[in-house]
N, C-alpha and C positions, 0 to 999 in steps of 0.2 A: 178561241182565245178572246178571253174580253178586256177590252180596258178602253181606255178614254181619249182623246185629242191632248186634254190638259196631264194625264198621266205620262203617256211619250214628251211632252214638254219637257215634264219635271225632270224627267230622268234622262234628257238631253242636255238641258242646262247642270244638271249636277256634273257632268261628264268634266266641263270644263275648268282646268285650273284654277284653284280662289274661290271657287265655289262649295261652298260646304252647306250643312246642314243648317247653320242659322242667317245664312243666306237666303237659302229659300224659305222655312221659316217666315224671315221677315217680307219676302219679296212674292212669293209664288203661291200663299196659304189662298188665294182665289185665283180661278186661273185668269190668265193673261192670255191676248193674241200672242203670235208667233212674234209680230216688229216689236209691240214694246219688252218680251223679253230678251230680244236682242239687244235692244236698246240698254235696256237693265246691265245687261251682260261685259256691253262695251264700257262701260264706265265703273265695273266691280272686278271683271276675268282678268288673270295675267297671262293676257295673250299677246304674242310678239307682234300682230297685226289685228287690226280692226275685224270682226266678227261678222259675218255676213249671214241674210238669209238663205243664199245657199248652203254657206257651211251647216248651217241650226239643223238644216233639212236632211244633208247627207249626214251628221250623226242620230236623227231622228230613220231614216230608210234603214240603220246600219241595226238599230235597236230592234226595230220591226220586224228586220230579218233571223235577226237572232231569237226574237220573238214565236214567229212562224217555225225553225227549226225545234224547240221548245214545246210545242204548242199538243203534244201528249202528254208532259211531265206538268203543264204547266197551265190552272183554267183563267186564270186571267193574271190582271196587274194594277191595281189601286195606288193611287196617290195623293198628297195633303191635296186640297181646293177638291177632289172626289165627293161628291155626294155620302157614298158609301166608304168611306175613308175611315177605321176604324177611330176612337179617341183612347190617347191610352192613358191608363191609370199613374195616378203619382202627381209629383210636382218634380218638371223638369225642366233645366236649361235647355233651349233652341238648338244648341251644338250638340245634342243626345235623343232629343226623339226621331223618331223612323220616319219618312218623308215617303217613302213608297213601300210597298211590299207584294212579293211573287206570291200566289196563294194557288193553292189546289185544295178545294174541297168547301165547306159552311163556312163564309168568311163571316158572316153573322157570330159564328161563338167569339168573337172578340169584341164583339161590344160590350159596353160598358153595363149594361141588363142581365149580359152572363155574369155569375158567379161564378168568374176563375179563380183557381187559387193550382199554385205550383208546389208540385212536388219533387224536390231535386234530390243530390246526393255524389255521391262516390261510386268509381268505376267498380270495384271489387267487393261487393255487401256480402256480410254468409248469410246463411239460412235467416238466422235472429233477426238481423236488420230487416229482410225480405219479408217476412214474417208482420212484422208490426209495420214497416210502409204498407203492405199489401189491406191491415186490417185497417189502417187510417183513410187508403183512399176510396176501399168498401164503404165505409163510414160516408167521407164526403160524397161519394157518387148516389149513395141513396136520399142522401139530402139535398141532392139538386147540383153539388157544383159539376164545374166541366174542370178535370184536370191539365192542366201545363205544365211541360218539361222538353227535355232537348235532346229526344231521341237517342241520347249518348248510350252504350253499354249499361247495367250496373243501375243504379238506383232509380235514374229517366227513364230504364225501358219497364222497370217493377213498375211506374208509374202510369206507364200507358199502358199497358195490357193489363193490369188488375181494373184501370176502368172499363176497359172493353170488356174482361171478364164478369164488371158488373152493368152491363148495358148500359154503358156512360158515354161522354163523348168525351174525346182529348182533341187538346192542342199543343201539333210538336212545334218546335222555332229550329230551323237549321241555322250550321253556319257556311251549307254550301248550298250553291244552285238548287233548284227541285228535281233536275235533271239528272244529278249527279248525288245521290243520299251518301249522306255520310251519317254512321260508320256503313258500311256496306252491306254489313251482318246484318242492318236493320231495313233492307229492302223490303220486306215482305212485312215486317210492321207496319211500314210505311204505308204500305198498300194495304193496310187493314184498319188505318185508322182511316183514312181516308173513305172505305166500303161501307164504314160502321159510323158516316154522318159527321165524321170530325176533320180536320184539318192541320194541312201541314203549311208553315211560312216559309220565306227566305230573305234577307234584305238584297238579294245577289241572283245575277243573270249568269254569268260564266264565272269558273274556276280560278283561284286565286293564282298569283304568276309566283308566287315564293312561299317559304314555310312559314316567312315572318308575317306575311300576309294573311296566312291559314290560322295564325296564332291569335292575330288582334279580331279577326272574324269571329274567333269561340267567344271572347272578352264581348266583342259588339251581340253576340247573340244569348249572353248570358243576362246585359241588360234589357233585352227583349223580352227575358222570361217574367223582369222585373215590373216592366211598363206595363204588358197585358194581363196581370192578373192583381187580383184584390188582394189577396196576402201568400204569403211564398212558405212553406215548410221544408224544414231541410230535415233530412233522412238519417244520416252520417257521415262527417267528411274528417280528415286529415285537417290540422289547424298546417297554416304556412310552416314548411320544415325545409332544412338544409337537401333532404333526400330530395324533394321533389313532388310526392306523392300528394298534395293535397290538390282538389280537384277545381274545376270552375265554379265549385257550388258558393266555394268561398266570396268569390267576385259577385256571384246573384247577390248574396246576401248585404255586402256591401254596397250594392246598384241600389236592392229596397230600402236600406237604410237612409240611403242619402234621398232618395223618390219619397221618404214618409209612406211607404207600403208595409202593412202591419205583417212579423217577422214570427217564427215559431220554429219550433224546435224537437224533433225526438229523444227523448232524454227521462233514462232510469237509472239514479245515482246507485242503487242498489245492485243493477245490473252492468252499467258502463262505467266506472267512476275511473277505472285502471285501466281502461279500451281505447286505444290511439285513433280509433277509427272513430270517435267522438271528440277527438277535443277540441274540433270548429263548433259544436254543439257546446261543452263546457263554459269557452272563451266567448260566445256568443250571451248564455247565459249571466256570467260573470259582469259582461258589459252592458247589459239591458237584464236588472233582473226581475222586471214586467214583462220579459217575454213569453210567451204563453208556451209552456213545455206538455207536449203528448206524451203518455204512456200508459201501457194497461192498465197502470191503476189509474190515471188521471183522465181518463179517454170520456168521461161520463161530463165532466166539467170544461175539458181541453176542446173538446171537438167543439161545443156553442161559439167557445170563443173566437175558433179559426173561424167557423161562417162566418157569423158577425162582425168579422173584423173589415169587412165591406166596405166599409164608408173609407177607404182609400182616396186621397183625393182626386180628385178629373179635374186636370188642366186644361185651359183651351186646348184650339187646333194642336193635334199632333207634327219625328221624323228621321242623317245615315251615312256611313263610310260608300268608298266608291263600290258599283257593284261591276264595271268592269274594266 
């Protein structure tokens, strides 16, 4: 298990109340001894009594331990002020980049030198949709990128196995521990991207305590897909409905919009124009209509455009909700 002095830090002082993401951020982007972030700590935590360096320590042993039990599922743990702290793509507020992350596998395919770019979508695709993500991310895989998506069922896992099919590398983002994959169907993906040179993340050590908790984790890991990749394509989703059915894909896309991460779209008016299972794709279009749309026929003009849509911006130092 590898990680850092300043990494347990980080992710001991997040532990404490009042402590958020652009706390650290602002206070912890280089690391600090253990007294001055205590000192930090007494003067920002809402703690009923004064913060001691024992307490910093026993929730610092408490991490390690969980750490160590971990410690097959799990090869190390990076955090801001990290050397190897990835930078992530976009322009974002302090209160939304990632401040540490659980990795198993090339934690290098996140730097900013890879060309990520995400391929998301809907849990239930038929044939057709499968059919064109599969030939879009053949496409990008022979041209150097490294796909991202979110291990989900349905258009995420089309994503990551048509790379591995073409001797690519992926990157999954969970929304649970590494210990614990979710969905569980995709155990064995899991372990196959990880064989095959790619990498899985997590922002999370143990399992969420409620559903409402499991809910705001897929939202937090949906703008993960956002931050570490240069431009995000979406497959097919469900636009927001009364039913229920439209997917997280909708929320990626909104995370890249507001990050300035260049957005695209699978879309053939000839083919889907009456197909519910586009019309986050339509409404997408509609409201950006420079968005760069794939399809058979446009595949020959569309694909330059998603590589080169690179120049994403890189914000400084990167960082995250609680992870336990």
């Amino acid at each position: 298990m590898k990680y850092s002095e300043n990494a347990i830090n980080v992710m001991a002082a997040r532990i404490y109340k009042g402590i958020g993401r652009a706390w650290i951020v602002k206070n912890l982007s280089t690391p600090k001894p253990e007294e001055a972030i205590v000192k930090l700590l007494n003067e920002s935590a809402k703690s009923e009594s004064a913060i001691t360096i024992e307490d910093f320590n026993k929730k610092k042993s408490t991490l390690q331990r969980i750490l160590s039990e971990s410690a097959g599922a799990v090869d190390g743990v990076v955090a801001i002020g990290d050397d190897d702290f990835p930078a992530h793509r976009g322009s974002v507020k302090n209160s939304e980049r990632p401040v540490f992350l659980f990795y198993k596998g090339d934690l290098s395919l996140l730097s900013t030198e890879s060309n990520n770019i995400a391929v998301i979508g809907l849990l239930n695709p038929t044939q057709e949709i499968e059919a064109i993500e599969r030939k879009l991310v053949a496409n990008l895989v022979s041209n150097g990128a490294v796909i991202v998506s979110g291990l989900a069922l349905g258009c995420d896992s089309i994503a990551h196995l048509q790379a591995l099919d073409s001797k690519g590398k992926t990157v999954a983002i969970l929304p649970s521990p590494l210990n614990d994959i979710m969905p569980a169907k995709n155990k064995d993906l899991a372990k196959e991207i990880v064989a095959s040179g790619g990498l899985l993340i997590s922002e999370y050590l143990t399992a969420p305590k409620s559903k409402v908790k499991l809910s705001s984790r897929y939202q937090e890991r949906d703008r993960l897909q956002a931050l570490f990749s240069n431009s995000i394509v979406l497959s097919a989703s469900y636009a927001k409905n009364d039913i229920g059915n439209d997917s997280g894909s909708r929320l990626a896309m909104g995370y890249a919009k507001d990050y300035s991460i260049p957005r695209a779209v699978i879309y053939d008016e000839k083919k889907h124009l009456n197909n519910p299972m586009f019309d986050l794709n339509r409404q997408l279009i509609s409201e950006e209509p420079s968005i760069v749309i794939f399809s058979e026929e446009s595949s020959a003009t569309a694909l330059p455009k998603i590589l080169c849509s690179s120049d994403a911006v890189m914000a400084p130092t990167p960082v995250q909700q609680s992870m336990i």
